[in-house]
ROPA-103878 format. One record per residue: residue in one letter; y, x negated, z of N, C-alpha, C in turn. Coordinates in Angstrom, 1 decimal. Layout:
# residues N
 gufi    n_v    n_u    n_w   ca_v   ca_u   ca_w    c_v    c_u    c_w
    A      Y      X      Z      Y      X      Z      Y      X      Z
...
END
This chain:
# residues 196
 gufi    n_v    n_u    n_w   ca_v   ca_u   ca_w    c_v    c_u    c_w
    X   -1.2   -0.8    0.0    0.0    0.0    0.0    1.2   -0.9    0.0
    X    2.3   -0.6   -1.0    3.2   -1.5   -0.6    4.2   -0.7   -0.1
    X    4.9   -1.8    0.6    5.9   -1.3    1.6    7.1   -1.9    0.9
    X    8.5   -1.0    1.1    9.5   -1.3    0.6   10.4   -2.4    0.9
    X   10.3   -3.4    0.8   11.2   -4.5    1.2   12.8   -4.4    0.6
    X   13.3   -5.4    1.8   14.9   -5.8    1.6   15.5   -7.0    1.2
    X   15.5   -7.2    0.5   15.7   -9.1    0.4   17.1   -9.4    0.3
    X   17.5   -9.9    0.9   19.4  -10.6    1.4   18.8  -12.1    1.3
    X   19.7  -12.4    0.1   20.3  -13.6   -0.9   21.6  -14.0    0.1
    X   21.6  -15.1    0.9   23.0  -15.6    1.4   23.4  -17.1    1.1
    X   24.8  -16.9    0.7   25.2  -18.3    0.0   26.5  -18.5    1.3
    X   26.2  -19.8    1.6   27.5  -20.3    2.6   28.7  -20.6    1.8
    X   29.6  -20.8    2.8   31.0  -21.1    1.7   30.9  -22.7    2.0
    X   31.5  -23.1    1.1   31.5  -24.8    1.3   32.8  -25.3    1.0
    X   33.2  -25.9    2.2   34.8  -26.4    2.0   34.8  -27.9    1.6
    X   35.6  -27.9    0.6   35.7  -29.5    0.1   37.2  -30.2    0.8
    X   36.7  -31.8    1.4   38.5  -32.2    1.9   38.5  -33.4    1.2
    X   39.8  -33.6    0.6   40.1  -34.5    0.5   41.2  -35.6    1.3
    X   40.4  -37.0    1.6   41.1  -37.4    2.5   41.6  -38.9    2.0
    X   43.2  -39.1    2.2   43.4  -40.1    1.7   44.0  -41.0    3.1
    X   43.5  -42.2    3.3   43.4  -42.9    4.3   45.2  -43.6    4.6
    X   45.6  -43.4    5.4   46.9  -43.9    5.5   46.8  -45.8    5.6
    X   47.7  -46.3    4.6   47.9  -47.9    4.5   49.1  -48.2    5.4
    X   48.4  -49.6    6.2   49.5  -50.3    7.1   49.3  -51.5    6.4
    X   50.4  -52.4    5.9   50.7  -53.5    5.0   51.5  -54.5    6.1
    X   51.2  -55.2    6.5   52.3  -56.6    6.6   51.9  -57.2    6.5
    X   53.4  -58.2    6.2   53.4  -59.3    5.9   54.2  -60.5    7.0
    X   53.5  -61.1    7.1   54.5  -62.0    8.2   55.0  -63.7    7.4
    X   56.2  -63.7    7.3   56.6  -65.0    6.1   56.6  -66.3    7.0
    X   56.0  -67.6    6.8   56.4  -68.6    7.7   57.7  -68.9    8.3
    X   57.9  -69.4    9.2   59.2  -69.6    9.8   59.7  -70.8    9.2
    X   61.4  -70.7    8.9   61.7  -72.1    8.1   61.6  -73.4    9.6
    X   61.1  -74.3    9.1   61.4  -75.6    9.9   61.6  -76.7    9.2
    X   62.5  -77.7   10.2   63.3  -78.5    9.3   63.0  -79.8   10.7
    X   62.2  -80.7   10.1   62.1  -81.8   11.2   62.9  -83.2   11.0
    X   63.6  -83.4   11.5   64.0  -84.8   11.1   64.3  -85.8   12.0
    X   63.7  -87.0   11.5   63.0  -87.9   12.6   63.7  -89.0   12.4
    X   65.4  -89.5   13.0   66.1  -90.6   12.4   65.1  -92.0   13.2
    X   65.2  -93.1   12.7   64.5  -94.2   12.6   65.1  -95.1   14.4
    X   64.1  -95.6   15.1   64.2  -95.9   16.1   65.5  -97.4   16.1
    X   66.5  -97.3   17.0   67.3  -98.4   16.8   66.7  -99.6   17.4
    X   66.1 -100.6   16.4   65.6 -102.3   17.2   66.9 -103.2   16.3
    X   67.1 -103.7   17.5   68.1 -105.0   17.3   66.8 -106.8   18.4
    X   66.8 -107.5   17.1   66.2 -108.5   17.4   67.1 -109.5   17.6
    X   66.8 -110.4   18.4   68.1 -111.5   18.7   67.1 -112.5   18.5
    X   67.0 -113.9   17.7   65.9 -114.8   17.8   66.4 -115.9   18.3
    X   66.6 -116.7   19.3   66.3 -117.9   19.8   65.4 -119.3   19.0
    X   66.4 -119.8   18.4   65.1 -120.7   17.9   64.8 -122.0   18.7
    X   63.7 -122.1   18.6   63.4 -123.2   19.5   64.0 -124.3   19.7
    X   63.6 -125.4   20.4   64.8 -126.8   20.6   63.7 -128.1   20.4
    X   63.9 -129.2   19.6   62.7 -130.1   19.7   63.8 -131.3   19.6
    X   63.4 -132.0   20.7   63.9 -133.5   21.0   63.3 -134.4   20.8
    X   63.3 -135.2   20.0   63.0 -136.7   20.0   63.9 -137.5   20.5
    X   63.4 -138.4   21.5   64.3 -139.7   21.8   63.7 -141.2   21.4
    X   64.1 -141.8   20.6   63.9 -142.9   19.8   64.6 -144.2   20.8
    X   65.1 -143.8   21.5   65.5 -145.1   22.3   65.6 -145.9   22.5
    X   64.2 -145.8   23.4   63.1 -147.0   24.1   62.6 -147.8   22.9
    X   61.9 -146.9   22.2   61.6 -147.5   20.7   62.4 -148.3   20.1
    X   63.6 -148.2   20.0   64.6 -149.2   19.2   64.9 -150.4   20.3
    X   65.1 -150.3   21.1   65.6 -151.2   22.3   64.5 -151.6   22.4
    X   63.1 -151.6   22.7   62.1 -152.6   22.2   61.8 -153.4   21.1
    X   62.3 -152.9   19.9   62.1 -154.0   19.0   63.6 -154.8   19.3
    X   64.4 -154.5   20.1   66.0 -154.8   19.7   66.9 -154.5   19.3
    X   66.7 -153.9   18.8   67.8 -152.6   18.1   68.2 -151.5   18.6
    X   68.9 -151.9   19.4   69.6 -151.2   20.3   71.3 -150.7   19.6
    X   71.5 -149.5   20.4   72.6 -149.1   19.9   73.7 -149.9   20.7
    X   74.6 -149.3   20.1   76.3 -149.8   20.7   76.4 -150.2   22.2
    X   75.7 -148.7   22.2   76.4 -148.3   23.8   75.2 -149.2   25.1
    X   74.3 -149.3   24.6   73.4 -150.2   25.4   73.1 -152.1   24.8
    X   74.1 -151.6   23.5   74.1 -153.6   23.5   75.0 -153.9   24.5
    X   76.3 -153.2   24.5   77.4 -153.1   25.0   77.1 -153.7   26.8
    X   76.3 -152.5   27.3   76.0 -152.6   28.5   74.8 -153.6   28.8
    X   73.9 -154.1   28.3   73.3 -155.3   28.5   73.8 -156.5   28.4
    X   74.7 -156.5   27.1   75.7 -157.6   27.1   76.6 -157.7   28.6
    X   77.2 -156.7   28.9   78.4 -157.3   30.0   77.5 -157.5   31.4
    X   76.4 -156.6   31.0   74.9 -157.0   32.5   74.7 -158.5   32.8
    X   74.6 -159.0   31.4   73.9 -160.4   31.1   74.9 -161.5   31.4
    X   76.4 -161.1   30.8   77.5 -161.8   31.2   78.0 -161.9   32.2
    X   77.6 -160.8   33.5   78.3 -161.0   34.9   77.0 -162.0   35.4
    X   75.9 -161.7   35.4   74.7 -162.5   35.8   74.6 -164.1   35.4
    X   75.1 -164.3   34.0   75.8 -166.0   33.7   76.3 -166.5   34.3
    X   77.3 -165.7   34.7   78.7 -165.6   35.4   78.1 -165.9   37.1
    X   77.9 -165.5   37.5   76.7 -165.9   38.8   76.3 -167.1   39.0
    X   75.7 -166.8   37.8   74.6 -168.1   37.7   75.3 -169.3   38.0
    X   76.3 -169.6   36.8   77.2 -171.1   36.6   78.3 -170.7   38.1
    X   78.7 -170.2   38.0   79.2 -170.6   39.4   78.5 -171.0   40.6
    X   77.2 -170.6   40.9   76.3 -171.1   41.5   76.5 -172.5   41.2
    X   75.9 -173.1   40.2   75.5 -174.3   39.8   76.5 -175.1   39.5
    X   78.2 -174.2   39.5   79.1 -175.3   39.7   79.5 -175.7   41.0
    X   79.0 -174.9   42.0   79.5 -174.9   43.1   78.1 -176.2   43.6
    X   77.0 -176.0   42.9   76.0 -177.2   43.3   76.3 -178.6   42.8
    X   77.3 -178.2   41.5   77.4 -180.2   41.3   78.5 -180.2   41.7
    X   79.5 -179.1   42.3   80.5 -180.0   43.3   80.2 -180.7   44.4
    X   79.2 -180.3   44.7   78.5 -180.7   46.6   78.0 -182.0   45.9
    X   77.3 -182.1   45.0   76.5 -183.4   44.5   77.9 -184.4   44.1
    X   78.8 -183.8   43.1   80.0 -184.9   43.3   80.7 -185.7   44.4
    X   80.6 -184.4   45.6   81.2 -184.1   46.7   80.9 -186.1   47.4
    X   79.1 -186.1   47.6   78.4 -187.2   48.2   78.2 -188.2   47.0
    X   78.8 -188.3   46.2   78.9 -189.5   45.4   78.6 -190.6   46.3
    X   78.6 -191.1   47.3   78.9 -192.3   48.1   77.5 -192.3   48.9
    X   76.7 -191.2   48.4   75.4 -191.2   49.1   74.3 -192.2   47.9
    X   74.6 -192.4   47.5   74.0 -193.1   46.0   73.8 -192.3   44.8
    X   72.8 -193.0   43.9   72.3 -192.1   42.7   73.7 -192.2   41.4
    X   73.4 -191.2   40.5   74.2 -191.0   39.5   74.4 -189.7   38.9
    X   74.7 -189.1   40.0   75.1 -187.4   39.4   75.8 -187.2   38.2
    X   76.9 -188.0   37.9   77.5 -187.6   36.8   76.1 -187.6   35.4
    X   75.7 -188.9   35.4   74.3 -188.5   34.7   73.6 -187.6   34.7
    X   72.8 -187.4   35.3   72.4 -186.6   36.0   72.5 -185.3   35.2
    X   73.8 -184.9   36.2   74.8 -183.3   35.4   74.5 -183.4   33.9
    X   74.8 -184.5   33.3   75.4 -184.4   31.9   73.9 -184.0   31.0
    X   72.8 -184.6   31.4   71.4 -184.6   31.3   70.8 -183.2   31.9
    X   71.2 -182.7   32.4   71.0 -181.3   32.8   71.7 -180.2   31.7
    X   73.2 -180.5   31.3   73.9 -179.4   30.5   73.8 -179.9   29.1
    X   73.0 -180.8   28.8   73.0 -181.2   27.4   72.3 -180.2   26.5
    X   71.1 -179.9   27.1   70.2 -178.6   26.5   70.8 -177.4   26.6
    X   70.3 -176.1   25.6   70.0 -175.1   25.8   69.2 -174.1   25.7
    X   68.3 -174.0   26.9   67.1 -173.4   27.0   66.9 -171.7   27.0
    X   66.3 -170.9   26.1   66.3 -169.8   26.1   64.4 -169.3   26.1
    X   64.4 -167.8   26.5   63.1 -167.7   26.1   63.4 -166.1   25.2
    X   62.7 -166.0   24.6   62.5 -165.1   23.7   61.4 -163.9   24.2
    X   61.4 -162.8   24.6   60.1 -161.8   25.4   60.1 -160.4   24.4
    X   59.1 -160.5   23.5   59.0 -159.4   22.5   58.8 -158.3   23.4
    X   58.8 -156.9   22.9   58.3 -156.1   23.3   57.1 -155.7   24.0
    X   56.8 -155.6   24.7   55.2 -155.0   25.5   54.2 -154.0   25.3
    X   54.9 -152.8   24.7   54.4 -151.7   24.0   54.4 -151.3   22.9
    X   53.4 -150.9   22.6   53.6 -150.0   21.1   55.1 -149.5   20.9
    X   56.0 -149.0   20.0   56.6 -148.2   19.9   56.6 -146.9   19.9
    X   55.4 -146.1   19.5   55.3 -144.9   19.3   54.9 -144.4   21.0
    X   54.5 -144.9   21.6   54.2 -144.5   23.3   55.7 -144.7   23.6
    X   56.3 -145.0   22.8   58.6 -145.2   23.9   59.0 -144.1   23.3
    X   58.5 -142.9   22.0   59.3 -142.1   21.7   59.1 -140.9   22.7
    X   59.3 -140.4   23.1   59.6 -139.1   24.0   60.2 -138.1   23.7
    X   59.2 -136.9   23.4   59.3 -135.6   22.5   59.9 -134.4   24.0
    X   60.3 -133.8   23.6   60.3 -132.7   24.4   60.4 -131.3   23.9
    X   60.3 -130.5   23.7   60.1 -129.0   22.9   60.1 -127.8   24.3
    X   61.2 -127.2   23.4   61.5 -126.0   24.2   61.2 -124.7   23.6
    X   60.2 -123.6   23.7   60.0 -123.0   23.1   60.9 -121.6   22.7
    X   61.2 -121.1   21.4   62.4 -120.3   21.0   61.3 -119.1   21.7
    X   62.4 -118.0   21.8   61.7 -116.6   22.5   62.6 -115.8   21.3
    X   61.9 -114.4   21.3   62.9 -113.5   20.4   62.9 -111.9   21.5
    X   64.3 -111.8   22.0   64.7 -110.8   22.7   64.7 -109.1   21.8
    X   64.0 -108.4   22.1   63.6 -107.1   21.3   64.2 -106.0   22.5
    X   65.1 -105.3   21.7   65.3 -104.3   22.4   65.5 -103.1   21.3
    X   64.6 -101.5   21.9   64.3 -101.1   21.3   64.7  -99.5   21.5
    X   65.5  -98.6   20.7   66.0  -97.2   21.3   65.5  -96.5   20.8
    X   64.6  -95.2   21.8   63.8  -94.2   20.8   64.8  -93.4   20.4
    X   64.6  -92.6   19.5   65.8  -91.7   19.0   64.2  -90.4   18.8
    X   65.4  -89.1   19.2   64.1  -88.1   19.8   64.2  -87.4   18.0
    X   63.5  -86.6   18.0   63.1  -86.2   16.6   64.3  -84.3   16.6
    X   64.9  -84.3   15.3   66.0  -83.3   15.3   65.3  -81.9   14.6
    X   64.9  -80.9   15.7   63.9  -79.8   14.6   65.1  -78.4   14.9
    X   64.8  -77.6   13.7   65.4  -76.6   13.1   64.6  -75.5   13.0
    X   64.5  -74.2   13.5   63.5  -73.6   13.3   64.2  -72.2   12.8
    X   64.0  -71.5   12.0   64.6  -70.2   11.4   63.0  -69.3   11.7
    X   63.5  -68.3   12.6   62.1  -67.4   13.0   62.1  -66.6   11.8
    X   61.0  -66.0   11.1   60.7  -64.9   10.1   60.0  -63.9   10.7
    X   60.7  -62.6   10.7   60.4  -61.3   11.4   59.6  -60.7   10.6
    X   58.0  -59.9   11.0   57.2  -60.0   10.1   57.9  -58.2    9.5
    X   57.7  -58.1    8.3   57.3  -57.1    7.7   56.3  -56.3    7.2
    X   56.6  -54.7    8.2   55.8  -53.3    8.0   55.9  -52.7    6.6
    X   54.8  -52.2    5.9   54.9  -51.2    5.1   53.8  -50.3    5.5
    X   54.0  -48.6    5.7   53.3  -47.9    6.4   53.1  -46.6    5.1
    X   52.1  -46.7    4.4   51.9  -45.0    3.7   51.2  -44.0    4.9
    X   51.7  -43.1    4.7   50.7  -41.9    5.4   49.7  -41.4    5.3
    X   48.8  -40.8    5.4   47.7  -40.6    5.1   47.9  -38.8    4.5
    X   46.8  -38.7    4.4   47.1  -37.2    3.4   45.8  -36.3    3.5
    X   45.7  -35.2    4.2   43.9  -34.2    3.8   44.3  -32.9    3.1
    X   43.9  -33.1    2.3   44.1  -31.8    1.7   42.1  -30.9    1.8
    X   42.5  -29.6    1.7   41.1  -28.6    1.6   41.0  -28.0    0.0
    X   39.9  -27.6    0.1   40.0  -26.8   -1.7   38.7  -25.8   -1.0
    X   38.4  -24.9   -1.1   36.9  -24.1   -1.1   36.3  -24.3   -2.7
    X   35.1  -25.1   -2.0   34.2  -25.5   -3.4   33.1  -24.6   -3.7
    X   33.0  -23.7   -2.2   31.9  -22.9   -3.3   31.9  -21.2   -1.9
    X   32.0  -20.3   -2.6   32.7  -19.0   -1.8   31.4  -18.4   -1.3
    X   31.5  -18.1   -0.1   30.3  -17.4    1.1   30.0  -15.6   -0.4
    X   28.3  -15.8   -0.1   28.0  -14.5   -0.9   26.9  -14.1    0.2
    X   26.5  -12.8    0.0   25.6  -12.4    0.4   25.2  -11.2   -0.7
    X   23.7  -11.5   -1.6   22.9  -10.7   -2.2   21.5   -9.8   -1.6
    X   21.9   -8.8   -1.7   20.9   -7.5   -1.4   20.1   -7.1   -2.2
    X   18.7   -7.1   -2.3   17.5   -7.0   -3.5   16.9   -5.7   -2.6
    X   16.2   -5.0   -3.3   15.4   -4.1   -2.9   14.1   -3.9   -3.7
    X   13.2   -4.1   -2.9   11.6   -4.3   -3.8   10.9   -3.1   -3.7
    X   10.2   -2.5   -4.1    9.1   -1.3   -4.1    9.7    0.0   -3.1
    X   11.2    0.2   -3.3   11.3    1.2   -2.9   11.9    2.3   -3.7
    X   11.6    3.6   -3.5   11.4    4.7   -4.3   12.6    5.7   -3.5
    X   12.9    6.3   -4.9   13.8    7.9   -4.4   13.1    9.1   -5.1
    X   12.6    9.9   -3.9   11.8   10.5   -4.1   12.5   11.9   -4.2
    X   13.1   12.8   -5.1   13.8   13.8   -5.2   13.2   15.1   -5.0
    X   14.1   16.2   -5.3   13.5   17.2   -5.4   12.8   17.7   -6.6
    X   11.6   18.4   -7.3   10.9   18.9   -8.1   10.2   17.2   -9.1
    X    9.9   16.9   -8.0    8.8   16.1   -8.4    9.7   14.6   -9.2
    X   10.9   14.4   -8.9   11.6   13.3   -8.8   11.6   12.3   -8.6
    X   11.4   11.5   -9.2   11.0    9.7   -8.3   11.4    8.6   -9.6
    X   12.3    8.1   -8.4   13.2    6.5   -9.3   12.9    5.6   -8.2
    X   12.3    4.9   -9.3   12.7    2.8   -8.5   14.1    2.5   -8.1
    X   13.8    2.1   -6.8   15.5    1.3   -7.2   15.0    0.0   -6.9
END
């Protein structure tokens, strides 16, 4: 036996969105800088060194002596002559003095001053051991000024760019509801009958 069914067809509604996403942009620009690094002030003072030779002794050993020390050996040598013969005149006055003691001084004397006896005494050293060096070593005084470094800085403020965002709706597809009717009958008066 069939029984009359009802059949409901339902369609949902379906909402479509569109969504556009809001853009945040920056930019941030470097900051200007400006470094400048003037050069440290050095002032050098140099000292040069000192080197002495004294050749002196060296020359006054072979004899060659300067001015100033012939000078001074000479008048050394001539007071000490000078000494001497007075001495020795004062010794053949005493010997003339006793003439009467015998002998023959005058002889004698004259036989004594007839010569003249010298001696000659070379040098004793090397020369190169009489030169005498002395060296003083040069120094170099450094003085030095730091000079500090000159900086400049210009800040850059960053830059925003902001879009908004956007939703919009649309209805993509509209709510239905369909009603079927299966095996059921209208059963009328005088023997009447429709499907619906």
């Amino acid at each position: 036996m069939d029984f009359p069914q009802i059949r409901l067809n339902t369609q949902q509604a379906k909402t479509g969105l569109n969504i556009q996403n809001a853009k945040l942009t920056m930019n941030q620009q470097k900051a200007d800088v400006r470094i400048e690094q003037p050069q440290a002030d050095v002032s050098i003072k140099q000292h040069s060194p000192k080197l002495t030779i004294d050749q002196s002794n060296a020359w006054s050993n072979l004899g060659l002596k300067n001015v100033f020390e012939r000078t001074r050996d000479t008048a050394q040598h001539a007071n000490q002559k000078f000494l001497e013969n007075l001495a020795k005149m004062s010794q053949e006055g005493d010997e003339l003095m006793r003439i009467e003691n015998g002998g023959n001084p005058i002889a004698s004397q004259a036989k004594r001053n007839a010569g003249w006896d010298f001696t000659y005494k070379p040098g004793g050293m090397p020369v190169y051991d009489l030169v005498s060096l002395s060296y003083e070593p040069g120094r170099a005084d450094i003085n030095v000024k730091q000079n500090d470094p000159i900086i400049q800085t210009t800040p850059r403020k960053p830059q925003f760019q902001y879009q908004r965002g956007d939703v919009s709706t649309q209805v993509k597809q509209y709510s239905n509801v369909d009603v079927d009717f299966v095996g059921l009958k209208y059963v009328g008066t005088q023997g009447f009958e429709i499907s619906i």
